[in-house]
C-alpha positions as a Python dict, from the first residue, in 0.01 Angstrom:
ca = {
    (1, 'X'): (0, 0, 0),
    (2, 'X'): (-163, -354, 48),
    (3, 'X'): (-393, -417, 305),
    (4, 'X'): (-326, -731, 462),
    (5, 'X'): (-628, -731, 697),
    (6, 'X'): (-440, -801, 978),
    (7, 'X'): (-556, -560, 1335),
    (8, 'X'): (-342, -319, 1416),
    (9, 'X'): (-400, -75, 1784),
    (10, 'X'): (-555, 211, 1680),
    (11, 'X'): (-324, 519, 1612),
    (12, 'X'): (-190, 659, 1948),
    (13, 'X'): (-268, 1028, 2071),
    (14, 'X'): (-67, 1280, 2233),
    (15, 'X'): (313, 1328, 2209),
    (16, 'X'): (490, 1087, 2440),
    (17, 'X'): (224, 812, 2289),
    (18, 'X'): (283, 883, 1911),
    (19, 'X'): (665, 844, 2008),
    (20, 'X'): (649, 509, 2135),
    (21, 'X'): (402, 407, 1883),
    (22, 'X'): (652, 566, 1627),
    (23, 'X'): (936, 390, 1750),
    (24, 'X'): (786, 18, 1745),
    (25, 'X'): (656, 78, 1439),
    (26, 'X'): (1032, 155, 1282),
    (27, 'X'): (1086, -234, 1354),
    (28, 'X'): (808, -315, 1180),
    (29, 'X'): (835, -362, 760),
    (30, 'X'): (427, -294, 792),
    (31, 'X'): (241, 29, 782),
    (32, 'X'): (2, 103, 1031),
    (33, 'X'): (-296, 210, 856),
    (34, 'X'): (-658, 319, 935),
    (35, 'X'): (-930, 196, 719),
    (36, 'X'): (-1307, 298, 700),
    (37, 'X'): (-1573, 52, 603),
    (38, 'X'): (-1896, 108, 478),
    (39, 'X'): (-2057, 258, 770),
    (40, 'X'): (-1803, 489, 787),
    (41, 'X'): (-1613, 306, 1089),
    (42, 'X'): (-1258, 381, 1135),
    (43, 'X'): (-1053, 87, 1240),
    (44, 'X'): (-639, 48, 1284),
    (45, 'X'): (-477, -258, 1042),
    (46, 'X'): (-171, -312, 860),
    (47, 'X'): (-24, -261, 481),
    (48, 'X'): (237, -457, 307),
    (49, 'X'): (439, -155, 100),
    (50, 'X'): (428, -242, -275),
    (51, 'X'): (766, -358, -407),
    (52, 'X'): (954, -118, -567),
    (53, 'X'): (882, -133, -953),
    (54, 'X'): (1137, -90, -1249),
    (55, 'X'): (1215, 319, -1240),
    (56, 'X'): (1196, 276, -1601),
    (57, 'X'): (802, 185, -1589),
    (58, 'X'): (766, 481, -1271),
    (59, 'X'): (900, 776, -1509),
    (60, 'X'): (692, 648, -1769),
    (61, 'X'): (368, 692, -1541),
    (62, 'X'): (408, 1092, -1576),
    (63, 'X'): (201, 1229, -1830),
    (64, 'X'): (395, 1534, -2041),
    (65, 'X'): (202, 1757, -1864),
    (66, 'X'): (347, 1564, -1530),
    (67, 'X'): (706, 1593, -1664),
    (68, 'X'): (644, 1942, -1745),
    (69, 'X'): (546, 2102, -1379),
    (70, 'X'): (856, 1880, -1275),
    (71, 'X'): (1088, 1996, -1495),
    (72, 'X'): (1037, 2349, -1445),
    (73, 'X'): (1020, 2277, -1020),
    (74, 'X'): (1356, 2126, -1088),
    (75, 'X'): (1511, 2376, -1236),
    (76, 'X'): (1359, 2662, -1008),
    (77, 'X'): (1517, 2465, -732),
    (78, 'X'): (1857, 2404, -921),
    (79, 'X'): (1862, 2793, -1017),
    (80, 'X'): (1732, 2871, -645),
    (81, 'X'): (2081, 2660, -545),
    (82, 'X'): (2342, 2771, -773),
    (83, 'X'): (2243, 3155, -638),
    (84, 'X'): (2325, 3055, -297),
    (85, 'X'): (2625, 2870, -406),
    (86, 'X'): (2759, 3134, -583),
    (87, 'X'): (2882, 3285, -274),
    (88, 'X'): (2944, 2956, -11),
    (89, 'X'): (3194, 2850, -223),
    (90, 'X'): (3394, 3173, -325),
    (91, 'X'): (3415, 3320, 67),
    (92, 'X'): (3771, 3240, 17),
    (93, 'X'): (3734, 3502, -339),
    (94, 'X'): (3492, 3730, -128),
    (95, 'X'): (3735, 3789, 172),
    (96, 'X'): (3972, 3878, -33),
    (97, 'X'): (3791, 4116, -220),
    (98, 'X'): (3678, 4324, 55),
    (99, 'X'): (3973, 4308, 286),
    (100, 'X'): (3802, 4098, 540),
    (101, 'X'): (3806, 3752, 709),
    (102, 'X'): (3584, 3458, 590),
    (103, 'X'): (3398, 3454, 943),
    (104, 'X'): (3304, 3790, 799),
    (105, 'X'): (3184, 3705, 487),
    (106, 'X'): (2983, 3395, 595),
    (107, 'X'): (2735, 3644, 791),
    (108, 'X'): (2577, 3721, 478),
    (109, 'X'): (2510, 3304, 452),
    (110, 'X'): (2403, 3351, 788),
    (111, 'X'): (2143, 3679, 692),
    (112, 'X'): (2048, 3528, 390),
    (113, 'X'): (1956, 3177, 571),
    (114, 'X'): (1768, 3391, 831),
    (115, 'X'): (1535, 3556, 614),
    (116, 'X'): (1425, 3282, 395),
    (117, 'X'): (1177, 3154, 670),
    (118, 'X'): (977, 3508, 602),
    (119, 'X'): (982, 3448, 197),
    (120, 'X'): (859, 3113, 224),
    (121, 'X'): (590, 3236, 459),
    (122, 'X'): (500, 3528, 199),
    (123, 'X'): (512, 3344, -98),
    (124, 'X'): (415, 2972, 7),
    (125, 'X'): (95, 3122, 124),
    (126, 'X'): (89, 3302, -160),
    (127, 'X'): (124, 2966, -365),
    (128, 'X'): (-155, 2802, -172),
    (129, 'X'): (-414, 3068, -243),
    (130, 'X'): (-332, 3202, -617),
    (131, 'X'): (-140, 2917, -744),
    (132, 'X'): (244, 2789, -760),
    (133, 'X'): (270, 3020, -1102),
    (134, 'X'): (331, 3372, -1051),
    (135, 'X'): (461, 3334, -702),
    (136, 'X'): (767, 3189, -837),
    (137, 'X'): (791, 3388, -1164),
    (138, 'X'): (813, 3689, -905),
    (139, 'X'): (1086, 3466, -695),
    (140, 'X'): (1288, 3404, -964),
    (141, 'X'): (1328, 3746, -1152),
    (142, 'X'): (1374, 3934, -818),
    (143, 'X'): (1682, 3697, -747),
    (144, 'X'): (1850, 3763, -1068),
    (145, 'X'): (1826, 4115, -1029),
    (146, 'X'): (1933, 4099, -665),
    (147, 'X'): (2245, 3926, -796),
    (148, 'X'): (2337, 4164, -979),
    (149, 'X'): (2331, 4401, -692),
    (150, 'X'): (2557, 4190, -543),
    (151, 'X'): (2809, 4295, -813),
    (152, 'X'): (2786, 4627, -749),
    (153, 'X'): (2787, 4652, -411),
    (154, 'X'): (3077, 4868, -334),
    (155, 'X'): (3117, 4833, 21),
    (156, 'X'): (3104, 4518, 278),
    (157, 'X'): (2817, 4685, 398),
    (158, 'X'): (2607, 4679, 110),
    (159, 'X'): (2662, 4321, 59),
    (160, 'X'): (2522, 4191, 356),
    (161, 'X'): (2231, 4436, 304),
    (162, 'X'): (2173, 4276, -17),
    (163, 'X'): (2218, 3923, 66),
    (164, 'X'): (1988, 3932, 361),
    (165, 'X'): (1736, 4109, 70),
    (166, 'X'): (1845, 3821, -131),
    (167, 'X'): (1735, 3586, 152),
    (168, 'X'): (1393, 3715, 168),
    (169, 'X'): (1315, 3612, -197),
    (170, 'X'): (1512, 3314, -202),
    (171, 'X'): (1290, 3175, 86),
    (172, 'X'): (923, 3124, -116),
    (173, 'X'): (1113, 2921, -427),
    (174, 'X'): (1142, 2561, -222),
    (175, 'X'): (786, 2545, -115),
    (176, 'X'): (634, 2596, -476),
    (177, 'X'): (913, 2390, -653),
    (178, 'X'): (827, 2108, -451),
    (179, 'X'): (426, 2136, -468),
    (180, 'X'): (462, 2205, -858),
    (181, 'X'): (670, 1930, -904),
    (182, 'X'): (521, 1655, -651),
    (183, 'X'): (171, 1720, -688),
    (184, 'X'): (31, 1548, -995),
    (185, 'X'): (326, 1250, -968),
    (186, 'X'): (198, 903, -924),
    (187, 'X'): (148, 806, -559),
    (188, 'X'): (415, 496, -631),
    (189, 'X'): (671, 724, -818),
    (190, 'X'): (684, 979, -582),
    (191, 'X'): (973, 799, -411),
    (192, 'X'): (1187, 890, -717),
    (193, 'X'): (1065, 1202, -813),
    (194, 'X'): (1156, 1355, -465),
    (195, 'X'): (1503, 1168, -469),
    (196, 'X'): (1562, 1301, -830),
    (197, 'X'): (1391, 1678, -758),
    (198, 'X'): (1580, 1732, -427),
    (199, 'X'): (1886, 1692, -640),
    (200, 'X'): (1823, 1979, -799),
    (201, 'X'): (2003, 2152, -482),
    (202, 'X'): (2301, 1937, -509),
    (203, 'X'): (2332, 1981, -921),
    (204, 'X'): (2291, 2349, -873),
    (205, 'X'): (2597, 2359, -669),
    (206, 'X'): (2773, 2167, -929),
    (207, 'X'): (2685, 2466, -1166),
    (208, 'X'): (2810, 2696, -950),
    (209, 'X'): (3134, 2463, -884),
    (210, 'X'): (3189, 2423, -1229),
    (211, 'X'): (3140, 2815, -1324),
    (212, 'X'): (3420, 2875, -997),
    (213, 'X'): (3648, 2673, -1205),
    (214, 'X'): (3586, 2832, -1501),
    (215, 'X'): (3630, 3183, -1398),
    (216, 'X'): (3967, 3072, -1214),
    (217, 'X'): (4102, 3175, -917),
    (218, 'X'): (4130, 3591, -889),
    (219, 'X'): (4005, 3800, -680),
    (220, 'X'): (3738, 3961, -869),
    (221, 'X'): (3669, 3662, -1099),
    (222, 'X'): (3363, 3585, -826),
    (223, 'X'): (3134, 3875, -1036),
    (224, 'X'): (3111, 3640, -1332),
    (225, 'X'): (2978, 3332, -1153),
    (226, 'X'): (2684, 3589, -1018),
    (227, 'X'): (2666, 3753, -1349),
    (228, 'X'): (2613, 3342, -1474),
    (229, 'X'): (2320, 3307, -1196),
    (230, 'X'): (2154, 3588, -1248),
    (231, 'X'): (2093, 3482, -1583),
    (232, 'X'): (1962, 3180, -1479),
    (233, 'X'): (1745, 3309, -1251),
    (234, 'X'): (1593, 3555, -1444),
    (235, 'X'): (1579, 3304, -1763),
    (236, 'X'): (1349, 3029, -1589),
    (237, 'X'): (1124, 3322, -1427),
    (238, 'X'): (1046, 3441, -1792),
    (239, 'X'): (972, 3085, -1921),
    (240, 'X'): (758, 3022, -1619),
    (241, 'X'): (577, 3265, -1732),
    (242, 'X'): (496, 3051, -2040),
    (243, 'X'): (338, 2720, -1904),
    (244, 'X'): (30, 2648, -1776),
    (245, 'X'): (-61, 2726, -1373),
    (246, 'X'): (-141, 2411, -1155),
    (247, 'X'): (-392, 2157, -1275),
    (248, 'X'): (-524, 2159, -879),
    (249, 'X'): (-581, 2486, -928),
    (250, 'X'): (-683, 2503, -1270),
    (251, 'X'): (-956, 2214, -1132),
    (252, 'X'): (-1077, 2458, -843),
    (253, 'X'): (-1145, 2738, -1035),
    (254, 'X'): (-1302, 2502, -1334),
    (255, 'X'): (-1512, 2417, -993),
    (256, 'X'): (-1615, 2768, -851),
    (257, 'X'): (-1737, 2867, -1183),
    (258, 'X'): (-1970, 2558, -1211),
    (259, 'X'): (-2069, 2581, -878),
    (260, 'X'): (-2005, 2281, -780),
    (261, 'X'): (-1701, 2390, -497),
    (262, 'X'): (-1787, 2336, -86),
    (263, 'X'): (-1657, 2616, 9),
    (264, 'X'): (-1526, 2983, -55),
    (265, 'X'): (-1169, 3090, -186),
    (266, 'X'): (-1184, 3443, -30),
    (267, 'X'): (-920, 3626, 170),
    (268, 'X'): (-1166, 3532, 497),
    (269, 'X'): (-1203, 3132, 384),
    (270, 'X'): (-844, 3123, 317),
    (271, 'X'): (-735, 3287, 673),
    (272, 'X'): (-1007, 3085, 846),
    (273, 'X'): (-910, 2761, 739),
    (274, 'X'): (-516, 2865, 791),
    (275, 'X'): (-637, 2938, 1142),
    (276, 'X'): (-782, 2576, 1178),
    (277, 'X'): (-480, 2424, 1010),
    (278, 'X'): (-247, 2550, 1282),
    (279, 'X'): (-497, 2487, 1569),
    (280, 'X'): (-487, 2158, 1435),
    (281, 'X'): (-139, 2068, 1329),
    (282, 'X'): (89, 2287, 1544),
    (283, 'X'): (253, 1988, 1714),
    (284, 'X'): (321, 1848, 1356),
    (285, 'X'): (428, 2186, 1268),
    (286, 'X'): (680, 2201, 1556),
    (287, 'X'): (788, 1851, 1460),
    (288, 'X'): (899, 1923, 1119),
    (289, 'X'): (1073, 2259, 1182),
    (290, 'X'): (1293, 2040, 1437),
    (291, 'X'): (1372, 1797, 1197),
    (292, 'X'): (1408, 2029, 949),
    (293, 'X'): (1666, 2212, 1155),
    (294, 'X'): (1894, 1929, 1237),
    (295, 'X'): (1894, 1873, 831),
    (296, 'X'): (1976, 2218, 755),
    (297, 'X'): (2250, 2168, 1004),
    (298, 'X'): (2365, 1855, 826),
    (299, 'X'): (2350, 1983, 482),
    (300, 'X'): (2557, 2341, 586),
    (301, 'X'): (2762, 2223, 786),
    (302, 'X'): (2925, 1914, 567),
    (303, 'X'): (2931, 2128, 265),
    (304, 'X'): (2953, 2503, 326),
    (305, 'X'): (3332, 2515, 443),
    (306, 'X'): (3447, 2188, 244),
    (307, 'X'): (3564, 2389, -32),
    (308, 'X'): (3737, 2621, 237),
    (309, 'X'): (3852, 2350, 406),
    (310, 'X'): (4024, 2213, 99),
    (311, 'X'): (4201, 2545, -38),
    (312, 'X'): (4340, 2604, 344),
    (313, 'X'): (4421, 2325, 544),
    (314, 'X'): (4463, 2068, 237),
    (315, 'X'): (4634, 2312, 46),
    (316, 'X'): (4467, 2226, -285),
    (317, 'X'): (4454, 2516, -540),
    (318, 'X'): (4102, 2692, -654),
    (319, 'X'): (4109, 2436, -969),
    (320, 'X'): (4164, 2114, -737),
    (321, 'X'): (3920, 2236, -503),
    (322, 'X'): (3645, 2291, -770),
    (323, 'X'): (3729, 1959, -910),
    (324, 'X'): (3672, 1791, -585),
    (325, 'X'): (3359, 2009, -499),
    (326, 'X'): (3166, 1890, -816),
    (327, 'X'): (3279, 1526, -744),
    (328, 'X'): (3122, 1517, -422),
    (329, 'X'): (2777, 1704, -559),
    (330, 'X'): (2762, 1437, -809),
    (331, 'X'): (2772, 1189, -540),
    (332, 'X'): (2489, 1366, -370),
    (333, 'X'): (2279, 1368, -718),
    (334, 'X'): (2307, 983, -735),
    (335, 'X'): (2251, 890, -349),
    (336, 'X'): (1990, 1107, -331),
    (337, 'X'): (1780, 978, -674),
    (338, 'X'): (1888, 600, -525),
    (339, 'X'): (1735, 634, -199),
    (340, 'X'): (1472, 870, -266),
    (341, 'X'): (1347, 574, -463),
    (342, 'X'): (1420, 309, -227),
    (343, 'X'): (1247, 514, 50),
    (344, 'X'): (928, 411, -161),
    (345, 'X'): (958, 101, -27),
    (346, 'X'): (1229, 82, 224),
    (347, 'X'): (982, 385, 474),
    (348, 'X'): (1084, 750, 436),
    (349, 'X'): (1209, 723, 808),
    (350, 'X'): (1394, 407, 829),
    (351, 'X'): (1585, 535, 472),
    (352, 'X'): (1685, 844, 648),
    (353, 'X'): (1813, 692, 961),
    (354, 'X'): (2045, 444, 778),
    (355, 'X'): (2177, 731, 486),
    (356, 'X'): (2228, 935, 810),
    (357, 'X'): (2429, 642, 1039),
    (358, 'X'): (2677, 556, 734),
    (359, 'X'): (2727, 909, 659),
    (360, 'X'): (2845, 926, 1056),
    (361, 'X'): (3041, 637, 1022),
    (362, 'X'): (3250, 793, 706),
    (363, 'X'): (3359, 1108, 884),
    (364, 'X'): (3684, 1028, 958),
    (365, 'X'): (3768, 906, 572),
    (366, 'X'): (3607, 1258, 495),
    (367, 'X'): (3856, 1507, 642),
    (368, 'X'): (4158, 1273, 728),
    (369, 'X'): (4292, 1162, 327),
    (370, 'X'): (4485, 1426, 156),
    (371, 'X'): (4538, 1482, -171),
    (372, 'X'): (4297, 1621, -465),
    (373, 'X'): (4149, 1202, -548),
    (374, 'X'): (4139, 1056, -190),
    (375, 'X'): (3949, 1417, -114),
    (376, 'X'): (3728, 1364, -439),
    (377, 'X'): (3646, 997, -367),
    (378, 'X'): (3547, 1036, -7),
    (379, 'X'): (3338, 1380, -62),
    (380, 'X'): (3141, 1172, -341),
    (381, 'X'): (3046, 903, -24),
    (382, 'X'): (2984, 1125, 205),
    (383, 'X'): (2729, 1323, -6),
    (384, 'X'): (2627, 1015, -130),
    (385, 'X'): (2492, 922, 207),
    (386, 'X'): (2413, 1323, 295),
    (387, 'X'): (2207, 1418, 12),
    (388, 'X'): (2088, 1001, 37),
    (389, 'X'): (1852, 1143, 315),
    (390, 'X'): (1816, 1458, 191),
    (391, 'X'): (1654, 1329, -78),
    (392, 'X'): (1338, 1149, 114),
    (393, 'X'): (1265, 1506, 234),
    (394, 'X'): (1038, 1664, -36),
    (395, 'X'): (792, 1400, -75),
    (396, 'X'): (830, 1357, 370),
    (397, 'X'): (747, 1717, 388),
    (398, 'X'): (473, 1695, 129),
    (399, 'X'): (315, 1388, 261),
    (400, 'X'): (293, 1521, 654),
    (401, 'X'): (167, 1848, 517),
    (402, 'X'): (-209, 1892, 565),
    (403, 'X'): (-384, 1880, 223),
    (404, 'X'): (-438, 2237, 116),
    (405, 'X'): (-126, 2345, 245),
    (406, 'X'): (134, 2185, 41),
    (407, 'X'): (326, 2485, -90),
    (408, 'X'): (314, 2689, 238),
    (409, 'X'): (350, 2377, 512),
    (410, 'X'): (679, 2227, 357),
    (411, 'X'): (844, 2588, 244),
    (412, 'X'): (797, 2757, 624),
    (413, 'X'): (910, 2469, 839),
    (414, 'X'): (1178, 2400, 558),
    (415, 'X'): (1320, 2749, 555),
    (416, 'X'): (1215, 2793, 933),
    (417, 'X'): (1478, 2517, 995),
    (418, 'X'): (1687, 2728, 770),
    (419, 'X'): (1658, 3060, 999),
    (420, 'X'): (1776, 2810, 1297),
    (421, 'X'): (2005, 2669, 1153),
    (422, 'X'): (2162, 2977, 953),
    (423, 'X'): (2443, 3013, 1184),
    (424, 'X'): (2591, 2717, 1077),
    (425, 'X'): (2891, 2816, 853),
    (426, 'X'): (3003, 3134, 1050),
    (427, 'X'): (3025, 2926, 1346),
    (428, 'X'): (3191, 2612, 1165),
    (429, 'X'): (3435, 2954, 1021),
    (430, 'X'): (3464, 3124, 1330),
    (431, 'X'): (3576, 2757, 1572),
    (432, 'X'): (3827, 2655, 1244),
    (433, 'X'): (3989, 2998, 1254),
    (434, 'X'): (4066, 2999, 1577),
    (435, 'X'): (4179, 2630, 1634),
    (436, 'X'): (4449, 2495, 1433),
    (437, 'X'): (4618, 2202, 1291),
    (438, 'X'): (4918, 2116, 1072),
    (439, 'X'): (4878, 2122, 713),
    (440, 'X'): (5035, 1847, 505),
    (441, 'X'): (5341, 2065, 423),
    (442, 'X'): (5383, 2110, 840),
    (443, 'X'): (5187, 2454, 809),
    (444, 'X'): (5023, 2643, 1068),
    (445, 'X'): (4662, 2560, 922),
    (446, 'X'): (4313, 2625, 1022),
    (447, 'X'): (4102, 2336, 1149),
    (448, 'X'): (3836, 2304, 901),
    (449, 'X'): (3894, 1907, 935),
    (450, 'X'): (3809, 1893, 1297),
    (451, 'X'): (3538, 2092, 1336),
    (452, 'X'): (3318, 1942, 1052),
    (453, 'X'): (3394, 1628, 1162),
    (454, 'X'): (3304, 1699, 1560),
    (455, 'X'): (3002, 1881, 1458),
    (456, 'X'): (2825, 1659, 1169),
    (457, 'X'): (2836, 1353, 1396),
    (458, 'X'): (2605, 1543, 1626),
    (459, 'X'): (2394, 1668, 1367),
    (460, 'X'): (2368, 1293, 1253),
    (461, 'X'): (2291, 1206, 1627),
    (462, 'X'): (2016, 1486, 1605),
    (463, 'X'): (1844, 1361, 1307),
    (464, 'X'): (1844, 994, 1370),
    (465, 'X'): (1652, 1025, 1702),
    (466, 'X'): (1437, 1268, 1575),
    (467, 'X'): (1314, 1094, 1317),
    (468, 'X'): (1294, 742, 1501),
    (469, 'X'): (1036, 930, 1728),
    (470, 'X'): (876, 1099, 1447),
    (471, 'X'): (516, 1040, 1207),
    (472, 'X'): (534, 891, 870),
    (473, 'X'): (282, 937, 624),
    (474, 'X'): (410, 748, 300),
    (475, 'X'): (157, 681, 41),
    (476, 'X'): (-55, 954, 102),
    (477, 'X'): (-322, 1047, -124),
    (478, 'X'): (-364, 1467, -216),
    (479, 'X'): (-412, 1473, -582),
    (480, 'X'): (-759, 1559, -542),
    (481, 'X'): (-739, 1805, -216),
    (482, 'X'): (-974, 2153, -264),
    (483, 'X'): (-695, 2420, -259),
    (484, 'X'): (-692, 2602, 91),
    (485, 'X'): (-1008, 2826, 204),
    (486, 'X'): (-1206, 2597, 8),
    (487, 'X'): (-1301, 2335, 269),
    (488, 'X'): (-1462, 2588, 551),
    (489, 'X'): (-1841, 2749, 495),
    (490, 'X'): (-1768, 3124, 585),
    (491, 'X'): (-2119, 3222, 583),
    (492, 'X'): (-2219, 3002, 849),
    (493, 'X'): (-1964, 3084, 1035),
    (494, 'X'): (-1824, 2701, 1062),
    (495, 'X'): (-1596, 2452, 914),
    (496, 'X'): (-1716, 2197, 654),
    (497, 'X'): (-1540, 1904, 886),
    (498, 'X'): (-1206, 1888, 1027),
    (499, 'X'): (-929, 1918, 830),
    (500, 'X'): (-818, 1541, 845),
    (501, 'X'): (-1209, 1427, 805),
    (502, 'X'): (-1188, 1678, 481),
    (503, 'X'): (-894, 1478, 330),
    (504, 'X'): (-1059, 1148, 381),
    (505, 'X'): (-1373, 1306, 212),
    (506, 'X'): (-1159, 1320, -85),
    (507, 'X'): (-1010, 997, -59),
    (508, 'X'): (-1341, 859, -64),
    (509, 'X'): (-1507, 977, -376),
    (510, 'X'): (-1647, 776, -658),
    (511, 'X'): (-1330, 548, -807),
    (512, 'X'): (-1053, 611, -473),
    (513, 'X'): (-1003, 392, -235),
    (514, 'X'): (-1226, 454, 102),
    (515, 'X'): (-917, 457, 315),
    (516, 'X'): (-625, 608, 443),
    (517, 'X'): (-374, 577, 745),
    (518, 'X'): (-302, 817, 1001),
    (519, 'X'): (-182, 1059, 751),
    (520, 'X'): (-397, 940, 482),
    (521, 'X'): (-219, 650, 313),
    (522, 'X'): (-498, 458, 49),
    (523, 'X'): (-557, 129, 131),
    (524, 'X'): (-793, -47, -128),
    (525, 'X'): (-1113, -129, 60),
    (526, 'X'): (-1222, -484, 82),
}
């Protein structure tokens, strides 16, 4: 960001303020910033948003340790997709299997979605105070051998008890992925790397899409797509194990042993600060698990069923289907890495409220064309668009976090949007099977069609007036935040500074600029 020197009104406090203040600030291409001069005087001005450099000369700014953490976030995010995957688009397979309907067998999307708020409060927490490593190592072994449970569970029963098990774990992989991956990336690339990391989610379900059609159709073919995930799973938990932990963390303890660290990083720093975190930030935290619900809505709701939708009231076969399905993930791999990296520029906010507004205005070419292209061609749009705001998220998330807690803060009200939002395929099932429509052929067909359609465009209503009203923090600057417990003095009893005054502290150091906005964007001091 650019300062342009220019007065601004000084941030806005309370809800119904920051809301207005929000809103006018949409319509304006400026960022509202607040800078601190010598004397330590905090005034309100605005920034001119760098234009967007060549991606080329951004991806060349990671360092190969940078590429490394991302790499392995990515594919701990990709794996941590293709799991859940697996079973959203074989229901059809599943209900089959054990004699039951697929309202049924989308309860165990429903249990698994539930419990992933828990693991991401376990383990992001977890990630925050021993590092992003063996947190996720943990993660991703457990899931591969809960997949294989899957396989042998011999009753319907046992299934859903596993998959809600299944949920827990799956729940603490987002949180770390993200922090590994965003961390260390250069303030102007982040842009990019979120659009390019979120994707990750939709190229997982590609896998899975393209092990479906592999396996063909049967009954019990569905086994050897989990048999396929497990061994991912279990494969990038054992390399994790090879590469080095987080250099934030590998700094802090460099720190405690020199003695040169502020505060603790015992069990009674950590909890104290966690306590002044939420005392803090609860409205924020609130915030984000709305928004964060209406996207879990968006993103289950548009994709969970499609393949469903397809096989019954479209009457494509598994193969069509599966074609289709990874056609419209690879649209949601390229609009996400596009606007990801426009959102740099363009505002996180004002990206997602346009990705989300087209993606409303395609529904009808979604579910009205028939026919295995004019299905393709539209699902690529419409995930173009989806996963388009989708992939602003991670570095969103990341950048309204507070400092220390950028595994735990973005993995909770993630999956806590999740657990809200969880129902969101066994109700789109459980409407479709008991409205209907006629199928191209004339058919007596479920309405899949309709009830997407009817319910994304008021998830897309959600999320665009949500985020209008919402904070934006883009640019911020948390390379150099103390991990968490590490900014309160336990022994007197009292914190260092508040949590905000601790994260301009940083900022402010020897060689960083002496600024930041309202949630801590650098603005070079003059």
């Amino acid at each position: 960001m650019e300062s342009t020197h220019e007065p601004a009104d000084p941030v806005a406090k309370g809800v119904l303020a920051t809301a207005k203040q929000s809103w006018h600030d949409l319509f304006n291409f400026k960022q509202r910033v607040v800078v601190t001069n010598e004397l330590g005087e905090p005034r309100a001005e605005w920034a001119r948003p760098v234009p967007l450099r060549n991606p080329i000369s951004l991806l060349a700014q990671l360092s190969g340790r940078d590429w490394l953490f991302f790499i392995v976030g990515f594919a701990a995010w990709s794996a941590d997709a293709f799991d859940f995957h697996a079973l959203s688009i074989q229901q059809v397979k599943l209900a089959k299997y054990y004699n039951t309907s697929k309202t049924d067998v989308s309860t165990a999307i429903t249990l698994t979605l539930l419990l992933r708020s828990v693991g991401a409060a376990m383990f992001g927490l977890a990630g925050d105070k021993w590092g992003r490593k063996w947190p996720m190592v943990l993660n991703m072994i457990v899931l591969g051998v809960l997949q294989i449970a899957t396989i042998y569970s011999a009753t319907f029963s046992q299934f859903l008890a596993v998959r809600a098990l299944f949920g827990l774990f799956m729940g603490g992989v987002y949180g770390n992925a993200i922090a590994m991956a965003l961390e260390n990336s250069p303030a102007d690339a982040r842009g990019l790397m979120s659009g390019i990391l979120q994707q990750g989610y939709s190229f997982g379900y590609v896998c899975a899409a393209c092990a479906n059609l592999g396996v063909g159709g049967s009954d019990e073919s569905w086994k050897t797509v989990f048999w396929i995930a497990a061994g991912i799973s279990i494969g990038i938990g054992l390399i994790r194990c090879f590469f080095p932990e987080s250099q934030q963390f590998i700094e802090a303890r460099k720190a405690r042993k020199a003695g040169t660290a502020q505060g603790g990083h015992t069990a009674s720093a950590f909890w104290k600060e966690t306590k002044m975190m939420l005392a803090q930030e609860w409205k924020l935290c609130i915030y984000c698990i709305i928004l964060m619900t209406w996207f879990n809505f968006y993103s289950h709701t548009s994709q969970d069923s499609y393949t469903t939708f397809m096989l019954t009231q479209k009457e494509l076969d598994n193969s069509g289907a599966s074609r289709a399905s990874i056609l419209m993930k690879a649209g949601a791999c390229v609009g996400g890495t596009i606007l990801g990296y426009a959102s740099q520029w363009f505002g996180r906010r004002r990206t997602i409220i346009l990705a989300a507004l087209v993606s409303g205005a395609l529904i009808p070419a979604w579910i009205l064309p028939e026919g295995e292209r004019s299905l393709s061609a539209t699902g690529f749009f419409m995930q173009f668009f989806v996963q388009g705001a989708w992939g602003v998220i991670p570095i969103h998330l990341n950048e309204l976090s507070p400092p220390a807690y950028r595994s735990s803060f973005p993995g909770l009200t993630y999956q806590l949007g999740n657990m809200i939002s969880s129902p969101s395929a066994q109700i789109v099932n459980a409407v479709a099977e008991s409205h209907f429509v006629k199928s191209r052929s004339g058919a007596r067909a479920e309405a899949y069609g309709p009830t997407m359609g009817v319910a994304t465009a008021i998830i897309v209503l959600g999320i665009v007036v949500t985020t209008a009203f919402g904070p934006e923090k883009r640019g911020r600057e948390f390379e150099k935040a103390l991990p968490a417990g590490m900014n309160v003095v336990v022994d007197q009893g009292s914190k260092l500074d508040d949590l905000e005054k601790a994260d301009t502290r940083e900022a402010n150091k020897p060689g960083m600029a002496e600024a930041e906005d309202v949630g801590g964007v650098a603005v070079e001091k003059k």
